[in-house]
C-alpha positions as CSV (number, residue, x, y, z in Angstrom):
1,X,35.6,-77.1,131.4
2,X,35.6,-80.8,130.0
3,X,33.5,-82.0,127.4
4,X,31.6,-83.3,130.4
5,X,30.6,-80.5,132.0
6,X,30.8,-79.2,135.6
7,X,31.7,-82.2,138.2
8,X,29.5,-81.9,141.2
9,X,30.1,-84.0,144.4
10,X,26.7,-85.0,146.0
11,X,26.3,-86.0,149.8
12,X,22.6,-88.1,149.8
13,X,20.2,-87.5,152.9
14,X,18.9,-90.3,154.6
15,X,22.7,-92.6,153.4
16,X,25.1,-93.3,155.9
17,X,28.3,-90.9,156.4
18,X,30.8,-92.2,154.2
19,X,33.5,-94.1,156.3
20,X,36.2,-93.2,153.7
21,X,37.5,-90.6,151.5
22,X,34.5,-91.0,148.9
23,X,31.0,-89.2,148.1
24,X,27.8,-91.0,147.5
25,X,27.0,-89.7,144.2
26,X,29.7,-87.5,141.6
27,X,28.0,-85.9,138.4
28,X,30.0,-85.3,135.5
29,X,27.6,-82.9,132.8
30,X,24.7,-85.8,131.9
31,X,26.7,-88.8,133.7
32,X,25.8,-90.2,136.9
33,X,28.1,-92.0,139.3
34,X,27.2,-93.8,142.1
35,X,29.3,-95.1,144.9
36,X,29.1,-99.0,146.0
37,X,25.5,-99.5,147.9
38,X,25.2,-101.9,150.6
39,X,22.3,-102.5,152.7
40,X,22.7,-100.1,155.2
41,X,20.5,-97.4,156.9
42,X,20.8,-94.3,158.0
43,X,22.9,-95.0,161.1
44,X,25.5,-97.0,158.9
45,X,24.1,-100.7,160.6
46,X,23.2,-103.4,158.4
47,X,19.3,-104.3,157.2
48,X,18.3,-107.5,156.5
49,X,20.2,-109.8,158.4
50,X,22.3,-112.6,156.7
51,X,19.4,-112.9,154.2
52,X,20.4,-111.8,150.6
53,X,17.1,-110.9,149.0
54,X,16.4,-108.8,152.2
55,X,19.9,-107.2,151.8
56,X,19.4,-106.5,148.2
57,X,15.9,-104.7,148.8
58,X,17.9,-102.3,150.6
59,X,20.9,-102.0,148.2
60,X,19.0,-101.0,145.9
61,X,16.1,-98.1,147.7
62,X,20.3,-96.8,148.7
63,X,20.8,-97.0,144.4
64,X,16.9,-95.4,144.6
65,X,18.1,-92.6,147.2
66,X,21.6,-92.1,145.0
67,X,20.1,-92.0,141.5
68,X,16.8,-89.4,142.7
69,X,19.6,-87.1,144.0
70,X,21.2,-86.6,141.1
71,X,18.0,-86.5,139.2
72,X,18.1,-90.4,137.7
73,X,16.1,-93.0,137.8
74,X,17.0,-97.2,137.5
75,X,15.5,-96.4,133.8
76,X,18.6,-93.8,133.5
77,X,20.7,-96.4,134.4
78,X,23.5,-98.1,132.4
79,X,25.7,-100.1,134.0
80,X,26.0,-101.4,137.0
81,X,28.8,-103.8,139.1
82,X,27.1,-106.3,141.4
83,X,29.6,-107.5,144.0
84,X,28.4,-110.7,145.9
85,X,30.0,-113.2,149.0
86,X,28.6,-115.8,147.6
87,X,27.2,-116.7,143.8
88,X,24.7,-118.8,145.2
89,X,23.0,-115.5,146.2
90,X,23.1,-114.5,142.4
91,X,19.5,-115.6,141.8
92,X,18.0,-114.0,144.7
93,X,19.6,-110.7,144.1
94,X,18.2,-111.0,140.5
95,X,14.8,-111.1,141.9
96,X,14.5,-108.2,143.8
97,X,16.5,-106.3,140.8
98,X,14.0,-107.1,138.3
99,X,11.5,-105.6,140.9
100,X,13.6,-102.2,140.5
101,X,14.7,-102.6,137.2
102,X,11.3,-103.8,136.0
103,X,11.7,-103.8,132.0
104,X,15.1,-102.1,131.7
105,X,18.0,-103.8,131.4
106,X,21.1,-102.2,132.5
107,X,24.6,-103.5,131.5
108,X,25.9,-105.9,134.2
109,X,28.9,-107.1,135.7
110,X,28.9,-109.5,138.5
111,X,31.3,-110.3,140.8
112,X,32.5,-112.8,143.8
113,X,34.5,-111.4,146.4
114,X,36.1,-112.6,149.9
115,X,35.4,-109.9,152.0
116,X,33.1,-106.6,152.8
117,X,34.2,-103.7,154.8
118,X,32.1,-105.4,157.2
119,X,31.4,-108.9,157.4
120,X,28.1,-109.4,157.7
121,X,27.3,-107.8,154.3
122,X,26.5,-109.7,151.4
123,X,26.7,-107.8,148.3
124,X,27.5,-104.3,147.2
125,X,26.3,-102.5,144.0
126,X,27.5,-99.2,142.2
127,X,25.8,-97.9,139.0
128,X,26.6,-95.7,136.2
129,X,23.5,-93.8,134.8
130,X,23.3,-90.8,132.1
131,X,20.5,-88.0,132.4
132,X,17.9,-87.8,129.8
133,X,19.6,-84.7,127.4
């Protein structure tokens, strides 16, 4: 066994089926990784319309979702990878984050991209947490 511990794949209730060969969640000992969240429900369709802050509200209760399975929180969490269409979005994302996030400040790197799996998403975010020891 690594210095890691045991790896554990985790499937989250209430996330869409993964369309490709990934898992929502992977453990790894006190480290927490989670897949790339877009603003889908259940049924894999898309909440929130072209609107971005409405988008990112459901980004992140899919972080919210991730991180509780694996027994994390948003305070747990250290970095995360924000993926956007456009940058002009940047500020409303930030709002509803802060609103998650509230006083802790995760690591952060943000990107602009072309293209989504689907095209009428607007951002995607994955996040890297480690469990209180």
């Amino acid at each position: 066994m690594s210095d890691l511990g045991r790896r554990e794949e985790l499937r989250v209730p209430g996330m869409p089926e993964p369309i490709s060969h990934f898992t929502h969640v992977v453990t790894a000992g006190r480290l927490v990784f989670v897949s790339g969240c877009v603003a889908s429900d259940a049924e894999g369709r898309t909440v929130g319309g072209m609107d971005a802050a409405a988008q990112a509200r459901q980004v992140h209760e899919n972080l919210k979702k991730c991180l509780a399975a694996a027994g994390a929180t948003f305070a747990d969490v250290c970095k995360v990878t924000v993926f956007v269409r456009n940058m002009a979005d940047r500020e409303k994302i930030n709002t509803v984050r802060r609103e998650y996030f509230g006083a802790n400040r995760p690591a952060s790197t943000l990107v602009e991209i072309s293209r989504f799996v689907r095209d009428d998403l607007l951002l995607e975010i994955e996040a890297t947490a480690v469990l209180p020891g």
